[in-house]
C-alpha positions in Angstrom: 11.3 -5.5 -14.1 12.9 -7.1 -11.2 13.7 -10.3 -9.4 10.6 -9.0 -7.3 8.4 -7.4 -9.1 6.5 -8.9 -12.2 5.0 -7.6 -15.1 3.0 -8.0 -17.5 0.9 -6.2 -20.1 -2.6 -6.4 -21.9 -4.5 -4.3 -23.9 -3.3 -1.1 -22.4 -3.1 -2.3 -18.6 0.2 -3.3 -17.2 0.2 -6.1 -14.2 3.2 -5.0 -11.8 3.8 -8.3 -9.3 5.2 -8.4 -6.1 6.7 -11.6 -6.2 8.4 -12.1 -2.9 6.5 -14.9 -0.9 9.1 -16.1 1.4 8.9 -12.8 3.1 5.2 -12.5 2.6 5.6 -9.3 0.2 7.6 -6.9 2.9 8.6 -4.1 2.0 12.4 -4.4 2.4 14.9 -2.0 0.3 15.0 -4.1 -2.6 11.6 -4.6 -2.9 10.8 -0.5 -2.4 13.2 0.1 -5.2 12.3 -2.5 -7.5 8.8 -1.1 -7.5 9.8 1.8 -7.7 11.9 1.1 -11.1 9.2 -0.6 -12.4 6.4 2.3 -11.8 8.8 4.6 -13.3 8.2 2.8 -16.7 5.2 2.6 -16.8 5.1 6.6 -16.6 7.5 6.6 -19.7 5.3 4.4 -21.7 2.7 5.7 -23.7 0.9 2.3 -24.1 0.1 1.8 -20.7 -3.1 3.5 -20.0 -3.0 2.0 -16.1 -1.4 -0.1 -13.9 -2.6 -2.7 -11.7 -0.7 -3.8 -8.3 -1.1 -7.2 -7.3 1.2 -10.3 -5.8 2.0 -13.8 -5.4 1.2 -15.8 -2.7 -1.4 -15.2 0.5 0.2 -11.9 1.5 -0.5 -8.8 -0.6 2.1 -7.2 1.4 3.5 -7.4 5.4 4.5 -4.0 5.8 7.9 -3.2 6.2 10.8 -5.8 6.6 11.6 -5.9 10.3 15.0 -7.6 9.0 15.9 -5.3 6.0 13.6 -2.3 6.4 13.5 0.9 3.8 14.5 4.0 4.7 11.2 6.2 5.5 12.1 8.6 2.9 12.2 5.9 0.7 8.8 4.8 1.2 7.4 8.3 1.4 9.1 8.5 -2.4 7.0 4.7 -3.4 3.9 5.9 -1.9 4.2 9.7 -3.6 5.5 7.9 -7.3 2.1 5.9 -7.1 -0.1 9.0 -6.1 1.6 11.0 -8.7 2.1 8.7 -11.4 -0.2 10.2 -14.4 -1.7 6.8 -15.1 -4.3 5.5 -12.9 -3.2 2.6 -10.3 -5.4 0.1 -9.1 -4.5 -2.5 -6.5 -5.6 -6.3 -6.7 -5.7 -8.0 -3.4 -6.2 -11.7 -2.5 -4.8 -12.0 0.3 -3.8 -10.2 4.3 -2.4 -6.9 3.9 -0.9 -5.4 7.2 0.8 -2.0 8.2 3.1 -0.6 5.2 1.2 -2.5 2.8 -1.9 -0.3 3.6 0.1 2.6 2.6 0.1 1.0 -0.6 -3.5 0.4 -1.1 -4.1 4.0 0.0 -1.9 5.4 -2.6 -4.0 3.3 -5.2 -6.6 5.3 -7.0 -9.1 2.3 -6.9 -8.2 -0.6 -4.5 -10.1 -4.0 -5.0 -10.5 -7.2 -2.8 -11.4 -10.4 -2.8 -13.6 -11.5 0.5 -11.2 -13.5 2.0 -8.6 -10.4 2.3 -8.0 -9.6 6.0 -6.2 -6.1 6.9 -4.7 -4.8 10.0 -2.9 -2.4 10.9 -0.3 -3.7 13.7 2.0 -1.1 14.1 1.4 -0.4 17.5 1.5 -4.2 18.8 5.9 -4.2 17.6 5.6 -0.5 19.2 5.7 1.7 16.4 3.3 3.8 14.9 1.5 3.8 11.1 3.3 7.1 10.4 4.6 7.5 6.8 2.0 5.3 5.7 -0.9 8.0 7.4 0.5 10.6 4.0 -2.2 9.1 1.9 -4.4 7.0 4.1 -5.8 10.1 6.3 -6.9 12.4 3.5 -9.1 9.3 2.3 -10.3 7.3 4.8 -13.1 7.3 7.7 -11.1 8.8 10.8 -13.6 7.3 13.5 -12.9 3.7 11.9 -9.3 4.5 10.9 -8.4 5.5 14.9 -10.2 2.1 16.3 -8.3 0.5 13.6 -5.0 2.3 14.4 -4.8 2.2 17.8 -6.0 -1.5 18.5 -4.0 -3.2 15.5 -6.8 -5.3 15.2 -7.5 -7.5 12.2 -10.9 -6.7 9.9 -12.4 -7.9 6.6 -12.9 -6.4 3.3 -16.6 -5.4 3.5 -14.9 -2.9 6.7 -12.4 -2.1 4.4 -14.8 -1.1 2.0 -16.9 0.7 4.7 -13.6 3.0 5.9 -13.0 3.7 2.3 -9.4 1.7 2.2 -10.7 -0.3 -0.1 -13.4 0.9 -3.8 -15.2 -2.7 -3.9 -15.1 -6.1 -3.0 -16.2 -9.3 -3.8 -15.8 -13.3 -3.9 -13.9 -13.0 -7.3 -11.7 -10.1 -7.8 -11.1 -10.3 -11.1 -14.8 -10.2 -11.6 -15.2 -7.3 -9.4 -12.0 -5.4 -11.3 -13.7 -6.2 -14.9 -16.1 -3.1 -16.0 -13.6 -0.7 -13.3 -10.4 -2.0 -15.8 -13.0 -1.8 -19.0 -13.7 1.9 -17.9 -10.2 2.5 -17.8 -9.5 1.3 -21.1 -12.2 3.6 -22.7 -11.1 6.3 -21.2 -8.8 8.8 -22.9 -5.1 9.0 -21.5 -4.6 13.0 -21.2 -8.6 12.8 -19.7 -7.3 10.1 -17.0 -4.0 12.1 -16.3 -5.8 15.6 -15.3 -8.8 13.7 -13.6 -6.1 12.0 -11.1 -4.6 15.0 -11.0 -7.5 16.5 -9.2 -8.4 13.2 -7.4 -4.9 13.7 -5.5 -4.3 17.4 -5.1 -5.4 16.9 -1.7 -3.2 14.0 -0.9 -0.4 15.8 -2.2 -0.7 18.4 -0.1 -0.9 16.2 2.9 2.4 14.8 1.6 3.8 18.7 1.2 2.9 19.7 4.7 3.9 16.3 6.7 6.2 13.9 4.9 9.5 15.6 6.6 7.6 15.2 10.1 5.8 11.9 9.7 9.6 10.7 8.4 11.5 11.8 11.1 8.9 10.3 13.6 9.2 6.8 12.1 12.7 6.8 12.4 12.5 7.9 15.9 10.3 5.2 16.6 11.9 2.4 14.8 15.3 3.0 16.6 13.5 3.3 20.1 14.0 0.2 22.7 10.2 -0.2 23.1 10.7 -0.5 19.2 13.4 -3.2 19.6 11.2 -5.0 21.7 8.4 -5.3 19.9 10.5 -6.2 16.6 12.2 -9.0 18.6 9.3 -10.3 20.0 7.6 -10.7 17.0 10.7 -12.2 15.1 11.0 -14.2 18.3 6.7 -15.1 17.8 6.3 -14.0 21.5 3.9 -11.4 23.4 6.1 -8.3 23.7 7.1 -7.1 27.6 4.2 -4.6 28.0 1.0 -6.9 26.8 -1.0 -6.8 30.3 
């Protein structure tokens, strides 16, 4: 569809690719739109009975792009398209997902790993907070697990992933894990997978209804604060940030 997003389609399940390495996935503008474009689509057409979110390279996604970042309401729209998108979306992971790209996974209906995934969510170490990306992730997820998780940015594996319900299943070969979930998908009848995600997310949604103008306005707030700048630079500059004790 884009420069930076792949696709491909088989027997009723279209492959969208993120297919910017160089910046390990991020989420920049372009990258948010592209997807964007490319999930819109596949919700025009009638031969795609689900979609499947993978990527090139180690990096499923980096979260945002500290060097050509989205505007929150822009990745409140991606993560929303995916929830409401009336085919089901499942995301393939080989590789480290961190921050926004979490968002991503928890706007999948079915999110599978390979073992050697790592996640984190390291917001708070660039001194920022996972706010947008909380929309889907806190209506589905363990809270004990998800506040260790959240508040120490450190890094975990897939079977924890698995355990705080971020990720469906995992296993040494993805593909292997994904084959009877993507084989179920193609049995299934397309109006009878619309309305079942459709209850599947009414909850989400209304997460989204009640606290997407809020959890906006407090990434923005966060994102242009100096402890903010800070921790961006630092991290662009591969450095501890000022207030690491």
């Amino acid at each position: 569809m884009t420069d930076l997003v792949g696709t491909a389609h088989d027997r009723g399940i279209t492959t969208l690719t993120l297919d910017s390495p160089a910046n390990r996935n991020a989420l920049s503008a372009a990258l948010v739109g592209g997807l964007a474009d490319a999930l819109t689509a596949c919700g025009k057409n009638r031969d795609v009975r689900a979609v499947v979110l993978t990527h090139t390279g180690t990096t499923f996604c980096a979260g945002a792009d500290l060097r050509d970042p989205p505007p929150p309401d822009a990745l409140v729209g991606l993560l929303r398209q995916i929830i409401e998108l009336p085919r089901p979306v499942v995301a393939r992971v080989t590789g480290h997902v961190r921050a926004g790209g979490l968002g991503l996974l928890g706007a999948c209906d079915i999110a599978a790993a390979s073992t050697a995934a790592t996640f984190a969510f390291t917001e708070v170490r660039i001194g920022v907070a996972p706010a947008v990306i909380s929309l889907p992730l806190l209506p589905r997820t363990d809270p004990r697990a998800l506040a260790r998780h959240y508040l120490t940015g450190e890094r975990f594996g897939a079977p924890e992933a698995v355990r705080t319900g971020l990720l469906t299943a995992t296993g040494d070969d993805v593909d292997q894990v994904l084959e009877p979930i993507l084989d179920g998908l193609r049995r299934a009848a397309p109006q009878a997978l619309a309305e079942t995600k459709r209850l599947l997310t009414a909850t989400v949604l209304q997460t989204f209804d009640r606290e997407a103008a809020d959890l906006t306005a407090l990434s923005a707030r966060l994102f242009s604060s100096p402890q903010a700048r800070e921790g961006m630079t630092a991290f662009l500059e591969r450095r501890d940030p000022s207030w690491v004790v």
